[in-house]
C-alpha positions as CSV (number, residue, x, y, z in Angstrom):
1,X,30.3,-2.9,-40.4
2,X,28.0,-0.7,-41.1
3,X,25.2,0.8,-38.3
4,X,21.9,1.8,-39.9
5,X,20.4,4.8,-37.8
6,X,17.3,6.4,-37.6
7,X,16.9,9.9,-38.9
8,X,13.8,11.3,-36.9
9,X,14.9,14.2,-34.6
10,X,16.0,13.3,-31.5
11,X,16.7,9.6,-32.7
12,X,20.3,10.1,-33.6
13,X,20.0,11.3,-37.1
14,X,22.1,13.3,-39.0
15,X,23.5,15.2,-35.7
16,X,27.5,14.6,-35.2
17,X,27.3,14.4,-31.8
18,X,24.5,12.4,-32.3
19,X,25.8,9.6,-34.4
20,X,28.6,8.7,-31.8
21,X,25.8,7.4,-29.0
22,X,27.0,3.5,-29.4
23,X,30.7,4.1,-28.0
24,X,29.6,5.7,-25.2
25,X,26.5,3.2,-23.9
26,X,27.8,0.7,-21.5
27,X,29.2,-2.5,-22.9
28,X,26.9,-5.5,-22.5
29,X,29.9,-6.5,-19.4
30,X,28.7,-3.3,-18.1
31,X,25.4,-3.5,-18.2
32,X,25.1,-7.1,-16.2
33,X,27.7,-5.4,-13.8
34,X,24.6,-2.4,-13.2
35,X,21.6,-4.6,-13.3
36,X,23.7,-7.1,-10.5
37,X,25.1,-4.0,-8.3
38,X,22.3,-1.2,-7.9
39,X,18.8,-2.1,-6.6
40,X,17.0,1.3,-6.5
41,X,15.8,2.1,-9.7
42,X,13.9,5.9,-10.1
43,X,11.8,5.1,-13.2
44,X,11.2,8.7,-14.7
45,X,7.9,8.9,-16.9
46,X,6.6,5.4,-15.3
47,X,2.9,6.1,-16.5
48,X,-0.2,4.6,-14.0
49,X,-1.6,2.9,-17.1
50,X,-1.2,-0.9,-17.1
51,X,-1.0,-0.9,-21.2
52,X,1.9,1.3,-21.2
53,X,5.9,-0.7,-21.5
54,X,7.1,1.4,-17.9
55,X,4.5,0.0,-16.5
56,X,5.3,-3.7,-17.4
57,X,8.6,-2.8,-17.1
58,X,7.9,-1.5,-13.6
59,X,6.0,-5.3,-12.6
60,X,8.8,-7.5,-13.9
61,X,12.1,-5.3,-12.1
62,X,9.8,-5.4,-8.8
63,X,8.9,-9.0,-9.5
64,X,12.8,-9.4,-9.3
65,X,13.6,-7.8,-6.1
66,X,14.1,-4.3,-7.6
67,X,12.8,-1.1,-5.6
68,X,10.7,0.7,-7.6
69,X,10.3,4.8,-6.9
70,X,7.8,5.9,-9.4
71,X,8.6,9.6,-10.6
72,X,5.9,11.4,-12.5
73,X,4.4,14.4,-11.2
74,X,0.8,13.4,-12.8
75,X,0.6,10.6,-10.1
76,X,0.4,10.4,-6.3
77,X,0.5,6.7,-6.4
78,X,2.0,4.1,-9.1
79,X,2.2,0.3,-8.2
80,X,1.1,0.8,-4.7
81,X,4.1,2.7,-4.3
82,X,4.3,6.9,-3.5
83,X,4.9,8.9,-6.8
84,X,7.0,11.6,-6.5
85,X,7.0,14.5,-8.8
86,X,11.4,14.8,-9.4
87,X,14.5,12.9,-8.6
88,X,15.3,15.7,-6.2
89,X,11.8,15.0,-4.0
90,X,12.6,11.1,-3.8
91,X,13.1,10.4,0.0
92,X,15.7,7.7,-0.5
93,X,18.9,7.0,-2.5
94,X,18.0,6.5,-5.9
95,X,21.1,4.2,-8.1
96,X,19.6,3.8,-11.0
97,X,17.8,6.4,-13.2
98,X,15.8,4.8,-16.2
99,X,14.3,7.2,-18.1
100,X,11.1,6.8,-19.8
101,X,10.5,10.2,-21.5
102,X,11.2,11.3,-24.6
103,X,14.7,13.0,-25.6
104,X,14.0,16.4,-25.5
105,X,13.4,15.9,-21.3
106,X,16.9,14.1,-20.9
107,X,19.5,16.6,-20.2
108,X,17.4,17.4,-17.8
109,X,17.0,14.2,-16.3
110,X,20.8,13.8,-16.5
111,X,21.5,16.9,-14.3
112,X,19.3,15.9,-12.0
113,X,20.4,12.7,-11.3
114,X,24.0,13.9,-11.2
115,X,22.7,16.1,-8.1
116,X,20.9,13.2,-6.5
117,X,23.9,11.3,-6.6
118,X,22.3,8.3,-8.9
119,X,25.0,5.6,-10.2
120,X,23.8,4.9,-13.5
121,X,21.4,6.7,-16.0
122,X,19.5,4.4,-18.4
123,X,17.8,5.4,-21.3
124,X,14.8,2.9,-23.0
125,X,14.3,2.1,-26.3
126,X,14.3,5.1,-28.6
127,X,16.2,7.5,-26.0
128,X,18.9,8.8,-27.4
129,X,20.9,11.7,-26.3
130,X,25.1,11.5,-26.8
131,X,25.7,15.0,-25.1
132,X,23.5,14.1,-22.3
133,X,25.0,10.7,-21.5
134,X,28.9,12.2,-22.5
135,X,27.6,14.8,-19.4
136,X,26.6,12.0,-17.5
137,X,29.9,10.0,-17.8
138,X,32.1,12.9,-17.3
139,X,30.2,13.4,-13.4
140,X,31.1,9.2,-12.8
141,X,27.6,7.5,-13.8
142,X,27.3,4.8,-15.9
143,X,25.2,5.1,-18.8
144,X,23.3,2.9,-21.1
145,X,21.6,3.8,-24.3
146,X,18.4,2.7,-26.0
147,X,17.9,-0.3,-24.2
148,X,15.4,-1.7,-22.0
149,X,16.5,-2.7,-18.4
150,X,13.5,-5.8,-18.5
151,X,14.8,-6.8,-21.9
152,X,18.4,-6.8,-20.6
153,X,17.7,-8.6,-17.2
154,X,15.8,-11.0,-19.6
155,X,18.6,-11.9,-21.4
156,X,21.1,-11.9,-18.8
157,X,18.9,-13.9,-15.8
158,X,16.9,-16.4,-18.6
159,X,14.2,-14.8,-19.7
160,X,15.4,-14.6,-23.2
161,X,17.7,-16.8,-25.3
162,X,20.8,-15.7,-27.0
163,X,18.5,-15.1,-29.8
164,X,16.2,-12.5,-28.0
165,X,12.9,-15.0,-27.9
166,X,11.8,-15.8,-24.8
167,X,13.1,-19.4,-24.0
168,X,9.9,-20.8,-22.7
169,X,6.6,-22.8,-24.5
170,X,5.6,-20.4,-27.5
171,X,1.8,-20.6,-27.8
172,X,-0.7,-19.1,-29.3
173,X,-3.6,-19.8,-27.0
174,X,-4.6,-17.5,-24.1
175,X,-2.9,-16.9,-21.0
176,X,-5.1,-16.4,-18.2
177,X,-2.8,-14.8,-15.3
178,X,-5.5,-15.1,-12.6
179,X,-4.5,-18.9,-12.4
180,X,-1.5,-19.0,-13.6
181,X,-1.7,-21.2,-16.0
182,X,-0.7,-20.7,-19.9
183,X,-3.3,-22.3,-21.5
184,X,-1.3,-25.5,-22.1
């Protein structure tokens, strides 16, 4: 079977080391294992505006008992919830570091969660970086590539069927989330 790949830089183009980034993401066993175990999730790049995916991503993992610690050193305050500017200035153990910045900023990331003493490093959609997570493996974390931890509890909790559609009424009338109701 073939895999196509994207060839923008960063994105696991033409790169050797680059290509190989499927056989070393956690397997989807893995990944339900992760998103059952570890509860503290450091969201690197979780951005203060509501129309950005961290920060829906950020609601629905809270929504479902995880502990948010935003990390973005533009921000005080995310969610409620202290910012801080690093992993290393987070006051409390951190297990899960999902990283919302762009590739270049990940091996970085890695080494710093490494020194925290984070569990697993997850990288969203479009974050690809195979010498980053083969560092990140060899120093014991688990590591998941270019997926999204809502989309993935989604799918493994109910959100989502096997298809990747969300299992409830599709509609295409308004949703108006002060009551509630989905405009059924």
């Amino acid at each position: 079977m073939s895999h196509v790949m994207c060839s923008l830089p960063g994105k696991g183009g033409t790169d050797p080391d680059e290509r190989s980034w499927e056989s070393l993401s956690a397997n989807p066993h893995d990944r339900l294992r992760i998103l059952r175990q570890y509860r503290s999730v450091a969201m690197v790049g979780l951005s203060p505006n509501p129309l950005r995916p961290s920060h829906f991503v950020a609601i629905y993992l809270a929504n479902r008992g995880y502990d948010i610690i935003p990390v973005n050193p533009g921000a005080e305050e995310i969610l409620g919830r202290k910012c801080f500017p690093a992993l290393s200035d987070v006051d409390r153990p951190i297990e899960i570091v999902d990283i919302f910045r762009s590739t270049e900023y990940v091996p970085e990331i890695v080494e710093e969660s490494i020194s925290v003493g984070a569990k697993a490093v997850w990288m969203q959609f479009g974050v690809i970086h195979g010498p980053a997570a083969r560092r990140a493996l060899a120093a014991g974390l688990a590591v998941v590539i270019d997926r999204c931890m809502k989309v993935e509890h989604a799918r493994f909790f109910g959100g989502m069927s096997p298809m990747g559609l969300n299992s409830n009424v599709v509609s295409a009338r308004s949703w108006d989330p002060s009551d509630g109701k989905h405009g059924l």
